[in-house]
RODO-2510 file (C-alpha; in nm, 4 decimals, decimal comma):
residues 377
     n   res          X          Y          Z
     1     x     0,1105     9,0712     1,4142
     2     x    -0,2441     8,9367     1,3220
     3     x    -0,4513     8,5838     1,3862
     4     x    -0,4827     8,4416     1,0483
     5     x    -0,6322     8,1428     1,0683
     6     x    -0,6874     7,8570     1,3468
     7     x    -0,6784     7,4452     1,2549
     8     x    -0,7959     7,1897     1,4214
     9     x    -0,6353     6,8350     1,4369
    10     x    -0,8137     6,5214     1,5831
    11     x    -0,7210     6,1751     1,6239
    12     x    -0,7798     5,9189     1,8308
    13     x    -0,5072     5,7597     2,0574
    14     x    -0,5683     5,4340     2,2857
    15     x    -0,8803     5,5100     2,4782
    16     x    -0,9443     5,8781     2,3849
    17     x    -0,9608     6,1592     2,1438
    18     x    -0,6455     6,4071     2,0994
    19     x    -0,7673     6,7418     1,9693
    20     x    -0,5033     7,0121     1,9007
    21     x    -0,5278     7,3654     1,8384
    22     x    -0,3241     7,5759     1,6149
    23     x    -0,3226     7,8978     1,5760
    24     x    -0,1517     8,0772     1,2337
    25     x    -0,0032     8,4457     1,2343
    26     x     0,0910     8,6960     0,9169
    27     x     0,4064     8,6336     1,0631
    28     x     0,4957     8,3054     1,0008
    29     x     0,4722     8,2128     1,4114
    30     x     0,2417     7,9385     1,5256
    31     x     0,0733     7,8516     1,8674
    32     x    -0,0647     7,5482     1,9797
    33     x    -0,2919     7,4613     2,2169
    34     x    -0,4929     7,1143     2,3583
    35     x    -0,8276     7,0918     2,3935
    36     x    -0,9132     6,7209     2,4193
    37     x    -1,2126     6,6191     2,5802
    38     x    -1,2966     6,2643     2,6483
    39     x    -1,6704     6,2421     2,4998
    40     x    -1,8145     6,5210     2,3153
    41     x    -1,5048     6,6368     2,0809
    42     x    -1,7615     6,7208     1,7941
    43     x    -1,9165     6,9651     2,0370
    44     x    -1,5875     7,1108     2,1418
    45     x    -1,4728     7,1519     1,7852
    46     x    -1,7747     7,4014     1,7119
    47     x    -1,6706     7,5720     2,0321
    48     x    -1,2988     7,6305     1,8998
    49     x    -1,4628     7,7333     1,5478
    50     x    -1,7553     7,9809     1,7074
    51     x    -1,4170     8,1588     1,9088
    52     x    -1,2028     8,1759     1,5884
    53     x    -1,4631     8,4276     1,4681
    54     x    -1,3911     8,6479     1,7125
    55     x    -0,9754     8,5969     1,7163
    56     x    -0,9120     8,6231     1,3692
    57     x    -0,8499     8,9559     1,2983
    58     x    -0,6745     9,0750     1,6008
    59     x    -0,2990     9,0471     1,7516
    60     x    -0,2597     8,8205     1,9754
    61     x    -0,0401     8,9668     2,1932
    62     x    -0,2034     8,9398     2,5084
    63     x    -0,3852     8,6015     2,6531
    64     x    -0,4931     8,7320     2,9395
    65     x    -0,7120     9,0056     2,7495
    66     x    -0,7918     8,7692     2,4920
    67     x    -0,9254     8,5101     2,7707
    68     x    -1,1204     8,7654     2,9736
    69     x    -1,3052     8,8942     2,6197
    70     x    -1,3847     8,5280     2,4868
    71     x    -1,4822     8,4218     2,8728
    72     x    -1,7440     8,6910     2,8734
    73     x    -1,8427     8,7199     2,5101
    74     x    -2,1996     8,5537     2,5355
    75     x    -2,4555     8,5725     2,8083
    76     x    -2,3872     8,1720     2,8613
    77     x    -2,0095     8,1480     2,9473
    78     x    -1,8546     7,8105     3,1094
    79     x    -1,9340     7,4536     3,0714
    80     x    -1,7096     7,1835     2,9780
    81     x    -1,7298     7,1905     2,5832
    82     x    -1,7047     7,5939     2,6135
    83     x    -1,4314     7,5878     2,8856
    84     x    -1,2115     7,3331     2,7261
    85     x    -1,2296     7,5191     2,3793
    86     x    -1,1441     7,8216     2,5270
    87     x    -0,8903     7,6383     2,7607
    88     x    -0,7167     7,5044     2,3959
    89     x    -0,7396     7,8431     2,2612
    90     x    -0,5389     8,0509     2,6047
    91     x    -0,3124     7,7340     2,6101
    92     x    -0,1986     7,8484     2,2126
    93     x    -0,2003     8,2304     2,2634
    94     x     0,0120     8,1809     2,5079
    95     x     0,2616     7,9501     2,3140
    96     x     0,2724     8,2259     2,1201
    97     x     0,3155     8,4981     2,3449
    98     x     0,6727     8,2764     2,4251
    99     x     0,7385     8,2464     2,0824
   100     x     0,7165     8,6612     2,0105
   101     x     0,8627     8,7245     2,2981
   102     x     1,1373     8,4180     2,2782
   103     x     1,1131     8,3060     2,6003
   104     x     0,9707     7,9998     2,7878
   105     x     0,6302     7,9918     2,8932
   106     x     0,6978     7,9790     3,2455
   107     x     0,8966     8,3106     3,2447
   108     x     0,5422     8,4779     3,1409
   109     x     0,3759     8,3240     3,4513
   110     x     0,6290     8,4242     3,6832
   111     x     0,9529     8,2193     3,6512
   112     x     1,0206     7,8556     3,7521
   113     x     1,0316     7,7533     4,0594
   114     x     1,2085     7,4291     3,9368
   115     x     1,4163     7,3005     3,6737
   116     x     1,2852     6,9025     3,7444
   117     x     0,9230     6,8160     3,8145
   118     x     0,8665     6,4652     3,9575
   119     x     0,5871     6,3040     3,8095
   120     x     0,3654     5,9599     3,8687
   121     x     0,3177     5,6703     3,6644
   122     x    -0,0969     5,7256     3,6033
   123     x    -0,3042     5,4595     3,4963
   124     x    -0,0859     5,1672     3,6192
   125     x    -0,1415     4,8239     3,7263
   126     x    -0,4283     4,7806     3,4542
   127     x    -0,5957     4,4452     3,4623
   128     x    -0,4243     4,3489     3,7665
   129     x    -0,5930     4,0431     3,9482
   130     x    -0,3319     3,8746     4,1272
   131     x    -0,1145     3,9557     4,4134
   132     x     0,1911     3,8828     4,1800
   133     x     0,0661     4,0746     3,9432
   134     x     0,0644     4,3777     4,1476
   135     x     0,4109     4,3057     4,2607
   136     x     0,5354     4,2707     3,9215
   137     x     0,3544     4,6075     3,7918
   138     x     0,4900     4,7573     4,0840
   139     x     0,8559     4,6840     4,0790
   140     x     0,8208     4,7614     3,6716
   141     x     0,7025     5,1208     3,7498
   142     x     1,0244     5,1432     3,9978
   143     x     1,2421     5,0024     3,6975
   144     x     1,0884     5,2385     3,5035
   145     x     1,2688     5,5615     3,7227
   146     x     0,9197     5,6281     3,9214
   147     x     0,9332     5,6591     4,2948
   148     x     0,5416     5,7163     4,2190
   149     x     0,2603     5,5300     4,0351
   150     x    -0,1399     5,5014     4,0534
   151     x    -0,3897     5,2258     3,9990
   152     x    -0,7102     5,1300     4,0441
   153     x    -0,7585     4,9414     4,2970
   154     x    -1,1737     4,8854     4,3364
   155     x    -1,3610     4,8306     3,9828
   156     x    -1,6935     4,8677     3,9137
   157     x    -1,7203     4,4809     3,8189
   158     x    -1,5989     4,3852     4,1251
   159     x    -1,7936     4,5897     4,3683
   160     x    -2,1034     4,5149     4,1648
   161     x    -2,0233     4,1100     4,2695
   162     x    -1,9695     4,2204     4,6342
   163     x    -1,8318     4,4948     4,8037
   164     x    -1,6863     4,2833     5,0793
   165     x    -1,4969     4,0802     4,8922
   166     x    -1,3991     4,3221     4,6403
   167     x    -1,2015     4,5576     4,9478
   168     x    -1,0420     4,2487     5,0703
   169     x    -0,9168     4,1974     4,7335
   170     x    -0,7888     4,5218     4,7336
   171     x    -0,6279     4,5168     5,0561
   172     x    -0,4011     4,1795     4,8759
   173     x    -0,3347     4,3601     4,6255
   174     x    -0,1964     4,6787     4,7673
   175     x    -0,0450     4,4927     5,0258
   176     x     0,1594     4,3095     4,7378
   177     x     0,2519     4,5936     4,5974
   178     x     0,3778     4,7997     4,8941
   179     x     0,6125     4,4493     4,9301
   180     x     0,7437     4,4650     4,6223
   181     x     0,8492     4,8074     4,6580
   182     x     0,8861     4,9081     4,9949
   183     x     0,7873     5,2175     5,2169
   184     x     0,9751     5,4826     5,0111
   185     x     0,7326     5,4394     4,6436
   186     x     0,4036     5,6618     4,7166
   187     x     0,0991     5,4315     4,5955
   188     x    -0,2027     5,6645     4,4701
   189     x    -0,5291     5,4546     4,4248
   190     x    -0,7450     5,5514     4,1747
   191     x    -1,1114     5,5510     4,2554
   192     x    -1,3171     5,6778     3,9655
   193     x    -1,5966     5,8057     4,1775
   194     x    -1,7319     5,4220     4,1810
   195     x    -1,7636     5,4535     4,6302
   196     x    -2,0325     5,6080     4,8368
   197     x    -1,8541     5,7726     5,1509
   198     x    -1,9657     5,4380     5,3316
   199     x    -1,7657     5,2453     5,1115
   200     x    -1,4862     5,4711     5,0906
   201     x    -1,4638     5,4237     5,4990
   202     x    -1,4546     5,0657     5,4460
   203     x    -1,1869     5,0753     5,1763
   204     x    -0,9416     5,3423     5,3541
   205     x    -0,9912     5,0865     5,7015
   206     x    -0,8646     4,8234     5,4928
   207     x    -0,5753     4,9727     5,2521
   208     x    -0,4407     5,2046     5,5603
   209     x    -0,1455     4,9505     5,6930
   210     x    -0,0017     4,9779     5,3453
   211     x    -0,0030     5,3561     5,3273
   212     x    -0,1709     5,5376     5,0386
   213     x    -0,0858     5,8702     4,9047
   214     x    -0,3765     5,9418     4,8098
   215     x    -0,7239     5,8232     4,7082
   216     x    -0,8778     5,9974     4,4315
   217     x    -1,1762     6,0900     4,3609
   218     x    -1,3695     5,8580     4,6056
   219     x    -1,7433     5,9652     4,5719
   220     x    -1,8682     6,1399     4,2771
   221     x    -1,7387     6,5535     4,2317
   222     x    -2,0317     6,7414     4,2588
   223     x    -2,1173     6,7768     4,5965
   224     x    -1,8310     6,9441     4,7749
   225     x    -2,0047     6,9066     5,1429
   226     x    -2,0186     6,5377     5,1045
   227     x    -1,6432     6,5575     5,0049
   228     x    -1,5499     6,7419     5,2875
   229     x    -1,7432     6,5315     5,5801
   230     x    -1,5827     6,2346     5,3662
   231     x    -1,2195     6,3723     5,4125
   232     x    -1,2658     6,4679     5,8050
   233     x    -1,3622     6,0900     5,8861
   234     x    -1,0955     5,8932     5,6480
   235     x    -0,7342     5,9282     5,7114
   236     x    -0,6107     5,9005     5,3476
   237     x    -0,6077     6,1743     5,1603
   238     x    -0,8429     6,3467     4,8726
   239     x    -0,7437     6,4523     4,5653
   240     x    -1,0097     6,5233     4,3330
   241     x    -1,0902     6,8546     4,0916
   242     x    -1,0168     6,7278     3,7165
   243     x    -1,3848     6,8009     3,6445
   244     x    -1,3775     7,1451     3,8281
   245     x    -1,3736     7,4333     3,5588
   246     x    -1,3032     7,7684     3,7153
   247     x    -1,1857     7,8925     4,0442
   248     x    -1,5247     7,9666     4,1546
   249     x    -1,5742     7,5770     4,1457
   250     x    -1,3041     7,5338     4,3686
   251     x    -1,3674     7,7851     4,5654
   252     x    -1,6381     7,6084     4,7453
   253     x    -1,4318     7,2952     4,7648
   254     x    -1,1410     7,4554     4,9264
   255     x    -1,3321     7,6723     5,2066
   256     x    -1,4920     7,3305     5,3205
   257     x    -1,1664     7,1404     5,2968
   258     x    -1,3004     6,8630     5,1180
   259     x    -0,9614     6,7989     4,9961
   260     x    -0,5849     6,7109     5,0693
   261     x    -0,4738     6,7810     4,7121
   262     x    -0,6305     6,9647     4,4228
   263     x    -0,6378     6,8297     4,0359
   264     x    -0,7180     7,0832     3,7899
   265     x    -0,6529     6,9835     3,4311
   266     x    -0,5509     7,2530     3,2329
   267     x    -0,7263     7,1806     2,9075
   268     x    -1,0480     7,2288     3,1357
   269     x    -1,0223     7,5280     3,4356
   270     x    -0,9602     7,7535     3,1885
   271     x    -0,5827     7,7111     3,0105
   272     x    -0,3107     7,8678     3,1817
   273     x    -0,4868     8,2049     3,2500
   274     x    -0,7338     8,0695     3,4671
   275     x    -0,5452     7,7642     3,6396
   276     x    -0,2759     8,0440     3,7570
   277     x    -0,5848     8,1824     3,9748
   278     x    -0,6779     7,8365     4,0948
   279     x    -0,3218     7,7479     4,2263
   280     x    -0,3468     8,0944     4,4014
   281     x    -0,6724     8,0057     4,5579
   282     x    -0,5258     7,6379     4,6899
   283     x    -0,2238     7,8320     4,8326
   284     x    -0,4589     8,0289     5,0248
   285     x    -0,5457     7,7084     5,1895
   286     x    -0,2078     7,5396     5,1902
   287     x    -0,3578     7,2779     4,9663
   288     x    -0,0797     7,1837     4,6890
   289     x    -0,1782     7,0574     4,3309
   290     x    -0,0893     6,7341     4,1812
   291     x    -0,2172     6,8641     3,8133
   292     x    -0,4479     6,6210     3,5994
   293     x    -0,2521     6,5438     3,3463
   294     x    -0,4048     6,3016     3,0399
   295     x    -0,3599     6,4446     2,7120
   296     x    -0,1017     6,4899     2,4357
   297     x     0,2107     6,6474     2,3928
   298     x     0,0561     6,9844     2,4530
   299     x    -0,1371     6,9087     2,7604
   300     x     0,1619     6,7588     2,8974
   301     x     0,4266     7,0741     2,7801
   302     x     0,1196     7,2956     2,9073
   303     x     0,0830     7,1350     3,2894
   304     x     0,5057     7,1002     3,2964
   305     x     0,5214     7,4800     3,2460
   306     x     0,2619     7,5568     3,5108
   307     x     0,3472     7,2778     3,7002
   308     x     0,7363     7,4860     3,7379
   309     x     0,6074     7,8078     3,7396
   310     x     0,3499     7,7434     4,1183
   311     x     0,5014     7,7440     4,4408
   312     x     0,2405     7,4904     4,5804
   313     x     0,3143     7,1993     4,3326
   314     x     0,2987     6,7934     4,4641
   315     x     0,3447     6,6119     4,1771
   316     x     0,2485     6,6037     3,8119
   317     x     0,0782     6,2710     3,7033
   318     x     0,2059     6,1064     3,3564
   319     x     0,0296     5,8909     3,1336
   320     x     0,2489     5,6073     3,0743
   321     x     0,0705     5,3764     2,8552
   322     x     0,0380     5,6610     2,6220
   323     x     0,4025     5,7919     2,6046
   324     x     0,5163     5,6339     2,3081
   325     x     0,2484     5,7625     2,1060
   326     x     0,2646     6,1411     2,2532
   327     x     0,6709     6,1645     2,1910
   328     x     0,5615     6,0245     1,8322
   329     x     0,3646     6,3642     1,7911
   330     x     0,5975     6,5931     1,9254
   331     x     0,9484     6,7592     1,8685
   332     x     1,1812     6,6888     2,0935
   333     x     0,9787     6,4594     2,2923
   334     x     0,9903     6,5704     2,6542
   335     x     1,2390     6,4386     2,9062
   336     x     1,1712     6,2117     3,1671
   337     x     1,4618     6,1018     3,3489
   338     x     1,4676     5,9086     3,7374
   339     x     1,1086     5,9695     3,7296
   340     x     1,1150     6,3642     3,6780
   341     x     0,9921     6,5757     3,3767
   342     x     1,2906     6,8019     3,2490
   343     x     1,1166     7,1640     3,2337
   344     x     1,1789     7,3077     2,8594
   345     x     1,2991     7,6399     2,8780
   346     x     1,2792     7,7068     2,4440
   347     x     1,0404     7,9687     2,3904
   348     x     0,6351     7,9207     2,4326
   349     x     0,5976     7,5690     2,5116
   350     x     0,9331     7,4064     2,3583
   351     x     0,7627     7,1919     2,1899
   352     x     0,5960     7,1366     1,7821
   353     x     0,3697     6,8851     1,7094
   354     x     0,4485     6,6789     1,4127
   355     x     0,2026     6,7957     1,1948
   356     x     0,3061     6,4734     0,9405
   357     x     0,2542     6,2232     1,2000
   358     x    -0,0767     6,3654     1,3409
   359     x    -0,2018     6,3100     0,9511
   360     x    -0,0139     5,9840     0,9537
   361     x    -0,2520     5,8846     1,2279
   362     x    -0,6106     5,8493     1,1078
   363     x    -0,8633     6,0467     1,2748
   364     x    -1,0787     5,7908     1,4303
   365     x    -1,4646     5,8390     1,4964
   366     x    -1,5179     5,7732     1,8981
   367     x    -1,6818     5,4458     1,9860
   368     x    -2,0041     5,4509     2,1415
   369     x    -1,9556     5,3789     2,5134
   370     x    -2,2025     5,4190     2,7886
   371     x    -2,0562     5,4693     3,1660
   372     x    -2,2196     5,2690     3,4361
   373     x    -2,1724     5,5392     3,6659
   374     x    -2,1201     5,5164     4,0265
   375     x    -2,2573     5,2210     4,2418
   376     x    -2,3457     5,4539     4,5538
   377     x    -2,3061     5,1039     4,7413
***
């Protein structure tokens, strides 16, 4: 078997691009792979076209070697455009490694450790300003089969009108919530690296009666030391790590313990050939993963299959807004049912894009969008 050709297919969805991977065989089998990155796509499609120089050609059997080879092909290696391309390109190899083979993905990594893996409405709540509001969203997420959902529960606006006010906002808002639903729902706030590890004290102090799982991502990710003296002196837990790309990233993170829970995203550490390694590494530390989990159908089928195949899993998160239009893409659509994915066990990922609705959906040019960035307040 030979790599005959790899596509590309991009289209924008809600708030962010989609960009799959395929890769073609002389053999009539497919792979497919996600490598959507939110800002920068263009970049990340030359990536995926510079590796297919260097595929095409060869059998894919493989994706370790393959990874290892493209990894260390040029004397500048990692990076998020590079990582995320290559990350697409090891998520398709080894879709169709299953596929040759005919067995699931997670039999290649090992074997499932579950059939079920309960997942968390992400991105909930959105918009929320009232207390009935966030009782409403909240018992909706519960009617919805989740016994888990996220939201954000400090904004940028807000804190840039007054921190004070915007924590004791907060505070009515989760405590509305955890009301609606009671003590058995886990509440995950969602902090977008808008605190400084000042404010972050202030906001656990005030949302700690009402019992978050987690809070993630409370201070920007780049300085693990500050992450660490931040996690000793708040009682909520860290999760942070979708922006980490390799284990050696995480490395540093871990041996400090900046963190409760790790949150590598699979179209970014490195595919499944590298996040394997980083769920090793938390294990080391008895530090479980709750996987970072915003794509398409692929990046969801990828992080299910690693998400059964680790030992040290918490929870997988689940983009709800943007279900409808992910099981629009793909065939079947995966399961959810009382708030757990179903793991597929067809070979390679179990699941095929629909190539006729990805065209069906017009590629969309990303709008121009400048972050504000972190308040440090």
């Amino acid at each position: 078997m030979r790599i005959t050709g790899i596509d590309r297919f991009t289209l924008w969805v809600d708030w962010c691009n989609w960009l799959l991977v395929r890769i073609r065989t002389d053999e009539g089998l497919v792979g497919w792979g996600e490598a959507s990155l939110h800002g920068g796509v263009q970049a990340v499609e030359a990536a995926i076209d510079a590796y297919a120089d260097h595929l095409i050609g060869h059998d894919p059997a493989g994706p370790e070697r393959h990874w290892h080879r493209l990894h260390n092909m040029w004397r500048w290696r990692g990076g998020c455009v590079l990582q995320t391309a290559l990350s697409g390109l090891d998520i398709a190899l080894w879709d169709l490694e299953g596929k040759r083979l005919g067995v699931p993905v997670h039999r290649l990594l090992g074997g499932a450790h579950r059939d079920r893996v309960r997942c968390y409405a992400s991105h909930w709540l959105g918009g929320v300003e009232t207390p009935e509001q966030a009782a409403e969203g909240a018992r909706e997420a519960v009617r919805r089969g989740y016994t888990a959902f996220k939201w954000v529960a400090v904004t940028y606006e807000h804190l840039r009108a007054g921190e004070t006010a915007a924590i004791a906002r907060a505070a009515r808002l989760m405590e509305a919530a955890r009301a609606a639903v009671g003590p058995k729902i886990d509440i995950m706030v969602e902090c977008s690296e808008f605190l400084s590890p000042r404010t972050a004290e202030r906001l656990d102090a005030a949302l700690a009666p009402f019992d978050p799982f987690w809070f993630e991502e409370p201070i920007p990710y780049e300085n693990a030391k500050a992450m660490a003296q931040l996690q000793a002196r708040i009682r909520t837990p860290i999760a942070t790590g979708e922006r980490l790309l390799s284990r050696h990233e995480f490395r540093e993170l871990l041996e400090l313990g900046g963190c409760r829970i790790i949150q590598p995203d699979i179209m970014h550490c490195g595919g499944f050939t590298e996040m394997k390694r980083i769920a090793a590494l938390a294990d080391m530390h008895y530090v479980p993963l709750a996987p970072h989990n915003p794509g398409g159908p692929i990046c969801v089928a990828a992080s299910l299959h690693l998400a059964a195949a680790i030992p040290n899993l918490l929870i997988l998160e689940q983009m709800e807004p943007q279900r409808s239009a992910r099981d629009r893409l793909s065939f079947p659509a995966l399961a959810i049912e009382d708030g757990h994915f179903r793991v597929p066990d067809a070979p390679g990922l179990g699941v095929e894009p629909d190539v006729e609705a990805i065209a069906a959906i017009a590629a969309a040019k990303q709008p121009k969008r400048e972050r504000t960035g972190s308040l440090y307040t």
